[in-house]
C-alpha positions, -999 to +999 in steps of 0.1 A: -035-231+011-051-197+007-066-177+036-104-172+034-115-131+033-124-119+066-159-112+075-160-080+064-143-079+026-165-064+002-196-081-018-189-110-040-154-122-020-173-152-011-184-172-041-224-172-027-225-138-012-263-126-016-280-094-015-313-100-002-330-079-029-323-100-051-335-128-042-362-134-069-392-146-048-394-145-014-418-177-017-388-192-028-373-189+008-386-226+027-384-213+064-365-242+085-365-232+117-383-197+128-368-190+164-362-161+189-328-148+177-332-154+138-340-176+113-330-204+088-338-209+051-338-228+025-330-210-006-333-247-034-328-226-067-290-214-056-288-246-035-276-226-001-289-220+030-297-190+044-294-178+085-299-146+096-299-127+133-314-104+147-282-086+160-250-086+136-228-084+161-239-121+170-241-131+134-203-125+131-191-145+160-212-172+150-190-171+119-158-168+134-164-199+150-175-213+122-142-204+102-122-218+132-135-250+130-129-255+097-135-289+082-156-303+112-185-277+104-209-271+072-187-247+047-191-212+047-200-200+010-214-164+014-230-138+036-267-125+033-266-083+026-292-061+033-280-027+020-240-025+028-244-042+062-240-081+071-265-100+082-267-129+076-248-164+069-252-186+035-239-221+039-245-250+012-279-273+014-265-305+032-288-333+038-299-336+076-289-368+094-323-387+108-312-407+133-345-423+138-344-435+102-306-450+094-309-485+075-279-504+084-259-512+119-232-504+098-238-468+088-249-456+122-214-468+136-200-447+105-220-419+116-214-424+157-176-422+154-177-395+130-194-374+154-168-382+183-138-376+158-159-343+149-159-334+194-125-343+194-114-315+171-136-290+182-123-293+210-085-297+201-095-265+187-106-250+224-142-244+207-171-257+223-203-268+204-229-265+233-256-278+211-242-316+201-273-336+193-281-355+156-301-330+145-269-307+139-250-337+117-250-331+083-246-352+054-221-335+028-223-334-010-188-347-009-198-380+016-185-367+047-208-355+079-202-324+094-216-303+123-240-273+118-257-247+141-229-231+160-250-201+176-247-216+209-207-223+207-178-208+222-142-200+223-133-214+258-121-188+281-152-161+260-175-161+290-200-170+263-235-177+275-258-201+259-295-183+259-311-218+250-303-259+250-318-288+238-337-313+256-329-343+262-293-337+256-283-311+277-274-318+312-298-315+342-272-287+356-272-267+321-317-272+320-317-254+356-294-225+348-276-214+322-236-208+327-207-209+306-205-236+282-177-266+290-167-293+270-177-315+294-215-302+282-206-313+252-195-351+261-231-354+280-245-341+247-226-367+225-233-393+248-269-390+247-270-383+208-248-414+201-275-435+225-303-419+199-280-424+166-276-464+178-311-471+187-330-448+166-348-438+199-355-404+217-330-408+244-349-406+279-376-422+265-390-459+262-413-477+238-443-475+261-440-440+261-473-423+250-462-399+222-481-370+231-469-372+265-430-372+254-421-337+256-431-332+292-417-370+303-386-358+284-386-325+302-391-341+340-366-369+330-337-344+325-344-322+356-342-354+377-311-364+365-323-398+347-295-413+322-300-435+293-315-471+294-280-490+287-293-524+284-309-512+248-275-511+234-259-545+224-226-537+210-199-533+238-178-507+222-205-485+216-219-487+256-186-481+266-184-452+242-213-438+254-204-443+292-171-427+289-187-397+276-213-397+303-187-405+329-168-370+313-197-347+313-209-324+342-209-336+376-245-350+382-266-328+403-298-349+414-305-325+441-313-288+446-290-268+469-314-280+501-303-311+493-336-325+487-347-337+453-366-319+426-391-343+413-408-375+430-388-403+418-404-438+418-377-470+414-390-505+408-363-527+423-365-569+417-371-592+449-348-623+459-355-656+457-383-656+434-394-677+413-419-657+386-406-651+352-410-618+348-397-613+379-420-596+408-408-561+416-413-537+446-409-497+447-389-470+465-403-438+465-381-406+470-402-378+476-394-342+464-392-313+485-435-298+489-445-329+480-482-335+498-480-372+502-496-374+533-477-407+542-494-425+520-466-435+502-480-431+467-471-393+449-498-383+420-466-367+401-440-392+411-418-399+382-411-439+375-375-447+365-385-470+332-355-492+344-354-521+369-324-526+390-314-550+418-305-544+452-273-551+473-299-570+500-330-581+482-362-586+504-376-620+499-403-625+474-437-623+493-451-641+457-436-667+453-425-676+492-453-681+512-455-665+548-430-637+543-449-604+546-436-567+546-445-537+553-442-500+533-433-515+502-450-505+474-455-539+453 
């Protein structure tokens, strides 16, 4: 098995090595994602794709990485010149996985245990991804899916710090500070992407969500802590699947050092004994630290948990049991 050049051999070791003068027409570049630290391309006339960096130094540990995955990532075909100096990456034009639009049961369980055979070896390989999520899956020419987008990966042991993540698949400790990347970010990540790649769904986010309103529910949803909705996923190998990854991310931090929580958090809770079907529910209100309540119980910004769980002791249905009355729940 030959050895691939190293980063630096000359122009043209790399069968798609591009200078960026000659690229033909600039139009000809389809810009895929525009962001702080560089961009991605689409060249379609040498069927590639094209991402550059702002700093070169960055650009080549992205590709080192890259190289040391081997077959779990997107190949590596070529670098972009400009003049005699690196700049940029050229990788083959894969097609993106959607995971809110696979047709059958059956290819989405191809695709889920794909992407935990793909962890696995990253990891086998002490590299972390520290951006797992479905838009990084790839569809290959030659049927297999891979993983793309490693600028936020890292050798373990690097003291690599990721400057951005990806909500809602990062953890809440990872959204509230960034710190060296562990592969236990990575688990939380594939746990949350196989919920999305199972029930086509945003994970965080449920069906009465208003859509314009889904970035910042999204947002407050991860800060607090929230996990999945497991009763949306029917198959029992794949909820397990997803809770053992859970279960190996980062230690859930719901709190801030205080000890007091971040966000109002509103939990409808089922009574006993009654009778309605759907059942009649109550609320618990856990108020955040400067939150103005006023003891009226109710918080303007208070976030409601779209899940409803059941108590150890459940107080008596006031509904459907005459005579039984309460007071400070929030029906």
């Amino acid at each position: 098995m030959s050895v691939p050049p190293p980063w630096n051999a000359p122009f043209g070791s790399y069968p798609k090595d591009l200078h960026w003068e000659s690229i033909p027409d600039a139009n000809s570049l389809m810009p895929l994602s525009i962001g702080l630290f560089g961009h991605v391309y689409r060249l379609a006339e040498l069927g590639v794709v094209i991402k550059d960096r702002n700093d070169p130094a960055e650009i080549e540990r992205v590709w080192n990485i890259m190289k040391r995955a081997g077959d779990a990532c997107v190949s590596l075909v070529g670098r972009l010149f400009i003049g005699g100096q690196i700049v940029g990456i050229v990788m083959p034009n894969e097609t993106p996985i959607d995971a809110d639009n696979i047709d059958t049961k059956e290819e989405r369980l191809r695709i889920i245990y794909r992407l935990r055979d793909l962890v696995t070896d990253l990891h086998t390989k002490q590299i972390v991804h520290g951006d797992v999520k479905p838009q990084n899956l790839l569809l290959c020419s030659d049927g297999l899916v891979r993983l793309c987008d490693f600028d936020c990966a890292s050798i373990e042991g690097d003291g690599f710090v990721a400057p951005i993540y990806t909500l809602p698949y990062c953890s809440p400790g990872r959204a509230r500070h960034q710190d060296v990347m562990t592969r236990a970010e990575d688990m939380h990540a594939m746990g949350l992407s196989i919920w999305h790649l199972y029930t086509g769904r945003l994970p965080l986010t449920t069906v009465d969500d208003a859509k314009e309103e889904l970035e910042g529910l999204v947002m407050d949803r991860t800060f607090a802590g929230f996990l999945p909705d497991m009763t949306a996923i029917d198959d029992p190998d794949i909820a397990a699947l997803i809770e053992d990854c859970l279960a190996a991310g980062p230690e859930r931090a719901d709190t801030l050092d205080s000890g007091q929580s971040i966000y109002c958090i509103t939990t409808r809770f089922v009574f006993g004994r009654c009778t309605a079907q759907p059942r009649h529910t109550y609320s618990r209100i856990v108020h955040a630290r400067g939150c103005d309540w006023g003891g009226k119980g109710r918080c303007e910004d208070s976030f409601v948990d779209p899940k409803v769980f059941t108590a150890d002791l459940e107080p008596i249905c006031t509904k459907c049991n005459k005579g039984v009355e309460y007071f400070g729940l929030t029906v």
